[in-house]
SENUPA-346835 format. One record per atom (N, C-alpha, C): atom name; chain; x, y, z; residue in one letter; residue number from 1. Coordinates in nm, 2 decimals, m for minus. Each point is the difference from the previous one (the first is absolute). Layout:
! residues N
("CA"; "A"; (X; Y; Z); "A"; NUM)
...
This chain:
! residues 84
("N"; "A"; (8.53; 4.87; 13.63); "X"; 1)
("CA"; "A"; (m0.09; m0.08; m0.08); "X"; 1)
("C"; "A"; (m0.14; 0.01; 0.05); "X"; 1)
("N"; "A"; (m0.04; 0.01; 0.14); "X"; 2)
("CA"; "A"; (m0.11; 0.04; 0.04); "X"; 2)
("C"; "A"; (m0.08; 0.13; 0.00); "X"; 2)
("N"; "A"; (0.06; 0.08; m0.09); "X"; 3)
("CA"; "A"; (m0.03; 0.12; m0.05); "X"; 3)
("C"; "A"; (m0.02; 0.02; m0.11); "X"; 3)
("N"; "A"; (0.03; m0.11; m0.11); "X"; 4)
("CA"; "A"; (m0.05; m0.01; m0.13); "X"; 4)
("C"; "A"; (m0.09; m0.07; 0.00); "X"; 4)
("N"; "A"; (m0.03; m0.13; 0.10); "X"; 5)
("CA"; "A"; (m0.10; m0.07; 0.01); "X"; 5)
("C"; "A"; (m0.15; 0.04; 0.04); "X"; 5)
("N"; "A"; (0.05; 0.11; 0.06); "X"; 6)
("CA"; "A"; (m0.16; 0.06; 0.06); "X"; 6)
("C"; "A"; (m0.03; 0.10; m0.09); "X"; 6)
("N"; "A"; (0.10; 0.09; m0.06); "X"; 7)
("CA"; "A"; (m0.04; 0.13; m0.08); "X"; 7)
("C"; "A"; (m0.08; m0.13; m0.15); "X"; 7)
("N"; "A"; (0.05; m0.14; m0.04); "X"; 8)
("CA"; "A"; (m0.10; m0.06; m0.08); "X"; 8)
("C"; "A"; (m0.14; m0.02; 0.06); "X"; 8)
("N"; "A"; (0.03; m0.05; 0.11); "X"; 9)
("CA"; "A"; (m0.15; 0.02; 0.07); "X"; 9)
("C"; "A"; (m0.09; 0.10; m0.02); "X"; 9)
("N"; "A"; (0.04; 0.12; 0.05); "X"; 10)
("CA"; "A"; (m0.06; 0.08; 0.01); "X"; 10)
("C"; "A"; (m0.02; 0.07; m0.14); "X"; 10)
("N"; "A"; (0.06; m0.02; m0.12); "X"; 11)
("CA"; "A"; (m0.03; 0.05; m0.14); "X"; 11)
("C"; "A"; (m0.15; m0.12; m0.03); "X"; 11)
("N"; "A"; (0.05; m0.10; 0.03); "X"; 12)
("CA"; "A"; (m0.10; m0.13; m0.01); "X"; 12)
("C"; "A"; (m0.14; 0.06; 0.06); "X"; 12)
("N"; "A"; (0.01; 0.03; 0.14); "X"; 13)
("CA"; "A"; (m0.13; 0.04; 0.07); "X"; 13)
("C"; "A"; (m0.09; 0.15; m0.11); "X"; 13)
("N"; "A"; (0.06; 0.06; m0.01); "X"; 14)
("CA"; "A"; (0.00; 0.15; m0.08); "X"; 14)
("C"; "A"; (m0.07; m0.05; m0.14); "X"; 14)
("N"; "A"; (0.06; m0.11; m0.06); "X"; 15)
("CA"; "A"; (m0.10; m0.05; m0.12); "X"; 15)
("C"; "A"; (m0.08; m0.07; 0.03); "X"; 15)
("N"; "A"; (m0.04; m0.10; 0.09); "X"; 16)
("CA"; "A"; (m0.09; m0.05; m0.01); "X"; 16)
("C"; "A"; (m0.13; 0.09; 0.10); "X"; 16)
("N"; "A"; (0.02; 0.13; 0.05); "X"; 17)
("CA"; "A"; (m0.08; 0.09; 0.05); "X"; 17)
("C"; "A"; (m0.06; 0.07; m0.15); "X"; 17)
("N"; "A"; (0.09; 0.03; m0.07); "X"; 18)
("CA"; "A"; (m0.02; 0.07; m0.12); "X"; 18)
("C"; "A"; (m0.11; m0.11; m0.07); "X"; 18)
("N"; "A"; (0.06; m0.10; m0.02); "X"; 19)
("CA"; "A"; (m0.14; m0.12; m0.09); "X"; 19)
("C"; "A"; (m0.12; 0.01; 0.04); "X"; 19)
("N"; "A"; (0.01; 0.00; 0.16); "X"; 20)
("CA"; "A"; (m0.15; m0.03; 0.05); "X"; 20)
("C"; "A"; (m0.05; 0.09; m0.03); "X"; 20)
("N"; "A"; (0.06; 0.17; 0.05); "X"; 21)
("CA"; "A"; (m0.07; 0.08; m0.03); "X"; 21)
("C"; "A"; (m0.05; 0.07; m0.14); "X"; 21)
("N"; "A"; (0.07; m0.06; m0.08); "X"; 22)
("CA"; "A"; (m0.03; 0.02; m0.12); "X"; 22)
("C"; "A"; (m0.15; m0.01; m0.10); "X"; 22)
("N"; "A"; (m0.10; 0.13; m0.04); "X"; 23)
("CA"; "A"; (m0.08; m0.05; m0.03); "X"; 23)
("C"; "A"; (m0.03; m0.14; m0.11); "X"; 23)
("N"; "A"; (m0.08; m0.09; 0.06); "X"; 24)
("CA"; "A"; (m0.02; m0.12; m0.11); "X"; 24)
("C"; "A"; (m0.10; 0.04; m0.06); "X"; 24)
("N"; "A"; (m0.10; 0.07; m0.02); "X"; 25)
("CA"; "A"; (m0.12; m0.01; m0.02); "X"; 25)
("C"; "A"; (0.01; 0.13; m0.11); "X"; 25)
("N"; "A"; (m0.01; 0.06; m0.10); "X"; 26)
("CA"; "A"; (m0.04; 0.16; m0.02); "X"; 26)
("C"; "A"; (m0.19; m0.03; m0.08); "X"; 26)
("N"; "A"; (m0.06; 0.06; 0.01); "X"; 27)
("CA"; "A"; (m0.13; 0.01; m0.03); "X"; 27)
("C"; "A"; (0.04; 0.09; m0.14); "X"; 27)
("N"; "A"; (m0.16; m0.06; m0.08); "X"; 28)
("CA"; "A"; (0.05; 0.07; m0.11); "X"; 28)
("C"; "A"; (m0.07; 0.17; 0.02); "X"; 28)
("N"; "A"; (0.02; 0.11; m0.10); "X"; 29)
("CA"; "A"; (m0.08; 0.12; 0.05); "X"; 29)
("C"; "A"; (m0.14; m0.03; m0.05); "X"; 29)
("N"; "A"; (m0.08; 0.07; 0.09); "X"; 30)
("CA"; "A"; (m0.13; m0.01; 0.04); "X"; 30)
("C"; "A"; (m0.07; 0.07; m0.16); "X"; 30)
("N"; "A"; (m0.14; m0.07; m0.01); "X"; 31)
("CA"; "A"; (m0.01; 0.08; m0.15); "X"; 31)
("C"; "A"; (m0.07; 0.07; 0.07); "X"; 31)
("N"; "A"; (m0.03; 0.13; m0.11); "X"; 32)
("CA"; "A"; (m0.08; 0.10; 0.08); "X"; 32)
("C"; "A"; (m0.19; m0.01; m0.02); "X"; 32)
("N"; "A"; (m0.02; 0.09; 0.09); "X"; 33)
("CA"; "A"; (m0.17; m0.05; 0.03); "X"; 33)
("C"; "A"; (m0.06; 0.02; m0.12); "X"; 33)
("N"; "A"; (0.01; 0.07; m0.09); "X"; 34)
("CA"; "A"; (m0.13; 0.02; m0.12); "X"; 34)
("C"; "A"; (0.06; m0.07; m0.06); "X"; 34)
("N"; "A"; (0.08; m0.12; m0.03); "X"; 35)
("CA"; "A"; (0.05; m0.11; m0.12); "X"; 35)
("C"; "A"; (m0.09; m0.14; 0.08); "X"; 35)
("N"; "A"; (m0.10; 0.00; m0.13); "X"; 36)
("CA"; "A"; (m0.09; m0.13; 0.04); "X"; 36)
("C"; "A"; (0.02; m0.12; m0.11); "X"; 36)
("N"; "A"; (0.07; m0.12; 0.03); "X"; 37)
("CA"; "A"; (m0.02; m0.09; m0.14); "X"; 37)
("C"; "A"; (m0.15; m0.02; m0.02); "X"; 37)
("N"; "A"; (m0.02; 0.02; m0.11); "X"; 38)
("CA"; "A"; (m0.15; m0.04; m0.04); "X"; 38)
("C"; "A"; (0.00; m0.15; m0.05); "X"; 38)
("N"; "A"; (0.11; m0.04; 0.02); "X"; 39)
("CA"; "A"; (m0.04; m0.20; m0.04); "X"; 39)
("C"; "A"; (m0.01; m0.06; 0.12); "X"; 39)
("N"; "A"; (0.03; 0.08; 0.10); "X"; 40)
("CA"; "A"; (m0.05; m0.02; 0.16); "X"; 40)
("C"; "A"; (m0.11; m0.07; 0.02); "X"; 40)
("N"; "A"; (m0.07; 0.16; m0.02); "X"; 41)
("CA"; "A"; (m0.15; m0.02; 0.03); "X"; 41)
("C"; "A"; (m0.06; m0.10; m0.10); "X"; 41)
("N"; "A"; (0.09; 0.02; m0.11); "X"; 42)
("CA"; "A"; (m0.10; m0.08; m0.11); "X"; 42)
("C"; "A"; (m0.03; m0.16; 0.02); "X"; 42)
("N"; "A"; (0.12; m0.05; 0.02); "X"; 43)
("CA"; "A"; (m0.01; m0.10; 0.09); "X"; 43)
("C"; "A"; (m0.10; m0.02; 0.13); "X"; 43)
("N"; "A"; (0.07; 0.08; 0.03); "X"; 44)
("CA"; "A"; (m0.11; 0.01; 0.18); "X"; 44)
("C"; "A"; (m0.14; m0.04; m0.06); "X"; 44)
("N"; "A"; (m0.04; 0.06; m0.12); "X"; 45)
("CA"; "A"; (m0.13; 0.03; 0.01); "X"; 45)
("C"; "A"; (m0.06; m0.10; m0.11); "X"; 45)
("N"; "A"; (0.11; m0.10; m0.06); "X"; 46)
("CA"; "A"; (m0.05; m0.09; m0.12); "X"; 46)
("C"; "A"; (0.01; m0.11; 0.15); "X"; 46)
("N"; "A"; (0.08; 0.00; 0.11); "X"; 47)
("CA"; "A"; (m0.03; m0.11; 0.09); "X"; 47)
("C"; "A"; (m0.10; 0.00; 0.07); "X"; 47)
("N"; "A"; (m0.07; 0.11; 0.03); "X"; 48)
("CA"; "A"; (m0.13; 0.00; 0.13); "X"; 48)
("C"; "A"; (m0.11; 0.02; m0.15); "X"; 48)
("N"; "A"; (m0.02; m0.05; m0.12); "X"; 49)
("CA"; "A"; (m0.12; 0.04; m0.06); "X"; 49)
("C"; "A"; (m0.07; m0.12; 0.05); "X"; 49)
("N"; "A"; (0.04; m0.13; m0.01); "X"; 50)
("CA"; "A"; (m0.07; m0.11; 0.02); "X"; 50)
("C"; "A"; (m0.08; 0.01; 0.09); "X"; 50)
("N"; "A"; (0.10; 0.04; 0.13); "X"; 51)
("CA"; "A"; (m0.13; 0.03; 0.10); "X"; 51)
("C"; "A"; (m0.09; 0.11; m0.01); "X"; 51)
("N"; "A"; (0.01; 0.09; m0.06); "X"; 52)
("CA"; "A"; (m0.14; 0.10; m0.03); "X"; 52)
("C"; "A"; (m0.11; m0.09; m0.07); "X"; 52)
("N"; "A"; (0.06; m0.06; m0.07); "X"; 53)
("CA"; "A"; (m0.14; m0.08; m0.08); "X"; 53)
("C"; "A"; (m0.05; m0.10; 0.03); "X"; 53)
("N"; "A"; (0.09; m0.09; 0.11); "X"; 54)
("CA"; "A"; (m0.09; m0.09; 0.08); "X"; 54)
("C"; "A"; (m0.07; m0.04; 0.07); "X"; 54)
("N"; "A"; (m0.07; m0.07; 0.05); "X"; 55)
("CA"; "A"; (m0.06; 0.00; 0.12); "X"; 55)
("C"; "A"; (0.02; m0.09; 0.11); "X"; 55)
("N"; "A"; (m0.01; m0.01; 0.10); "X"; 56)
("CA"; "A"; (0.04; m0.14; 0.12); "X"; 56)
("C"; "A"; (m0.08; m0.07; m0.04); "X"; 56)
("N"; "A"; (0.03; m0.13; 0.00); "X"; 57)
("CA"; "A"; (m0.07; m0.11; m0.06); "X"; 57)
("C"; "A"; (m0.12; m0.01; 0.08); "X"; 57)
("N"; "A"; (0.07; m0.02; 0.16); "X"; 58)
("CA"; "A"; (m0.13; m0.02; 0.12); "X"; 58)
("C"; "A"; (0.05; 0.10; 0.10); "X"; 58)
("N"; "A"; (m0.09; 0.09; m0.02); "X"; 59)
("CA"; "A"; (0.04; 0.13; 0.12); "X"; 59)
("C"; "A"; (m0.13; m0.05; 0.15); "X"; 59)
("N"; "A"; (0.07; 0.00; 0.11); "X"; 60)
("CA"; "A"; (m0.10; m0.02; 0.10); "X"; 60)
("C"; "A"; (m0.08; 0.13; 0.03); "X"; 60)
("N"; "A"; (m0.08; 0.00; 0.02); "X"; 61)
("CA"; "A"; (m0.10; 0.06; 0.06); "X"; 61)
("C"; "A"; (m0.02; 0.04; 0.14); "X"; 61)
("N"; "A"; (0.11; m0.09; 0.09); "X"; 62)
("CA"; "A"; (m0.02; 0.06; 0.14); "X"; 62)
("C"; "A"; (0.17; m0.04; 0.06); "X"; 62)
("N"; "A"; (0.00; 0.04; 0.08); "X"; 63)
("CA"; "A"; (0.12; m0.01; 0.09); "X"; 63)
("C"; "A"; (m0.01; m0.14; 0.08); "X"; 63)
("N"; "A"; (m0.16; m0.07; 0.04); "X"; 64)
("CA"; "A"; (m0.03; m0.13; 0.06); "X"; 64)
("C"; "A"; (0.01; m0.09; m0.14); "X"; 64)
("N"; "A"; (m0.04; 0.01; m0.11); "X"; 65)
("CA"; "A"; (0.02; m0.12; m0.12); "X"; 65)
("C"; "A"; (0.13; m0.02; 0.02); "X"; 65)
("N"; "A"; (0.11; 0.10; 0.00); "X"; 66)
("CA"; "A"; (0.14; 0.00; m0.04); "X"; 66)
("C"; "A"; (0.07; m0.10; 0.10); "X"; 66)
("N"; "A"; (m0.10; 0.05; 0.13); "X"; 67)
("CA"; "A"; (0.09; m0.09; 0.13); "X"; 67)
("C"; "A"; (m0.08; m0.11; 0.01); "X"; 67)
("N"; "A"; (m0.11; m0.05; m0.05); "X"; 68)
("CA"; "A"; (m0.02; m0.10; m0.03); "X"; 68)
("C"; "A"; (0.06; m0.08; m0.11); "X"; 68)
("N"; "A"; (0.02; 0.03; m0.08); "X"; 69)
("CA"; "A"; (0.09; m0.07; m0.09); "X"; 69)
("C"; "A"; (0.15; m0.02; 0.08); "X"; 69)
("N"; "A"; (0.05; 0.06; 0.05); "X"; 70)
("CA"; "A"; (0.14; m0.01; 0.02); "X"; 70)
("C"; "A"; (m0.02; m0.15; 0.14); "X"; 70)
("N"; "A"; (m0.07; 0.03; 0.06); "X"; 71)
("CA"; "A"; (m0.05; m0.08; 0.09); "X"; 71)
("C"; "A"; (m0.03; m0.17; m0.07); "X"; 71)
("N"; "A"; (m0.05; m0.02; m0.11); "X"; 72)
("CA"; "A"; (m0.07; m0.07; m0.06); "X"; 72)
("C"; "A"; (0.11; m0.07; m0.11); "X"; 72)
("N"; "A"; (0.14; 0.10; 0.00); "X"; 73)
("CA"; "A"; (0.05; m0.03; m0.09); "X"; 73)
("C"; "A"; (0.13; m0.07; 0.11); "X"; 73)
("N"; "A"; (0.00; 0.03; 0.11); "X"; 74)
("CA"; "A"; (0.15; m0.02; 0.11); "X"; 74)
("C"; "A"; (m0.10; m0.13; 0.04); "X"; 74)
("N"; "A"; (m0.13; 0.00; 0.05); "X"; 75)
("CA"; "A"; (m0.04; m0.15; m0.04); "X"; 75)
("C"; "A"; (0.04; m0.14; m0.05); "X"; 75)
("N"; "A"; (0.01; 0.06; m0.15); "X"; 76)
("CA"; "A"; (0.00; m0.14; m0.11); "X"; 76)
("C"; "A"; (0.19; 0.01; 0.03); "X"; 76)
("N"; "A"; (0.04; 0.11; 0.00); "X"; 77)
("CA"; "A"; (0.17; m0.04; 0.02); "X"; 77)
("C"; "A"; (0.08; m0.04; 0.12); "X"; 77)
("N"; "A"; (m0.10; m0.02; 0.11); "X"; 78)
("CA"; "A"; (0.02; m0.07; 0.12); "X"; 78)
("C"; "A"; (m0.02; m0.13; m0.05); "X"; 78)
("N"; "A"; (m0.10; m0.07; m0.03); "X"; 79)
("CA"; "A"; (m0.08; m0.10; m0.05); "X"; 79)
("C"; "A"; (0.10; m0.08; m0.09); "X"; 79)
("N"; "A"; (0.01; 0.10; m0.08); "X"; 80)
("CA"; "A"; (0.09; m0.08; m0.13); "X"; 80)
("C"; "A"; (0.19; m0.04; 0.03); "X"; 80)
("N"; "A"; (0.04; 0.11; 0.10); "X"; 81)
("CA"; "A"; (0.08; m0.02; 0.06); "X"; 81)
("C"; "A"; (0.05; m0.11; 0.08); "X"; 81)
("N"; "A"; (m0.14; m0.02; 0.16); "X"; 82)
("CA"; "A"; (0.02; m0.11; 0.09); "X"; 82)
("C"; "A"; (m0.02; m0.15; m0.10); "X"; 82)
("N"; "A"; (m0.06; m0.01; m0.13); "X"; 83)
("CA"; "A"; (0.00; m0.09; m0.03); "X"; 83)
("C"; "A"; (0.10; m0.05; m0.09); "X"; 83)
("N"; "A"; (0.10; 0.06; m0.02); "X"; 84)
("CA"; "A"; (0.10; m0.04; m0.02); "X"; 84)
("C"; "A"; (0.10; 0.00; 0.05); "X"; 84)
């Protein structure tokens, strides 16, 4: 009986080595390089128009206004913070 018990075993081990190793994943085939969707880009490029045509509302002018402001702005949210 202890030789049918282990040859289950060991069929048991054998499949579940088999599962693990089994690929889960297959990738689909790669498309090739000169196939370009053009609703891609068309997209791509109906999403970035807005920013070609607009402008920063308030662009700084220096690298000290910028850290002035940040400075100025951690300020009021200290402030508005401790008082509540």
């Amino acid at each position: 009986m202890a030789r049918s018990s282990s040859a289950v075993l060991a069929v048991a081990v054998l499949v579940a080595v088999a599962l693990v190793m089994a690929p889960s994943f297959v990738a689909p085939p790669a498309a090739r390089a000169g196939d370009l969707d053009l609703r891609v880009a068309a997209f791509g490029a109906a999403g970035l128009a807005p920013l070609a045509v607009e402008q920063p509302a308030m662009a700084y002018d220096s690298v000290v206004a910028m850290l002035q402001s940040w400075l100025v702005g951690g300020t009021v949210l200290t402030v508005i913070f401790a008082a509540a």
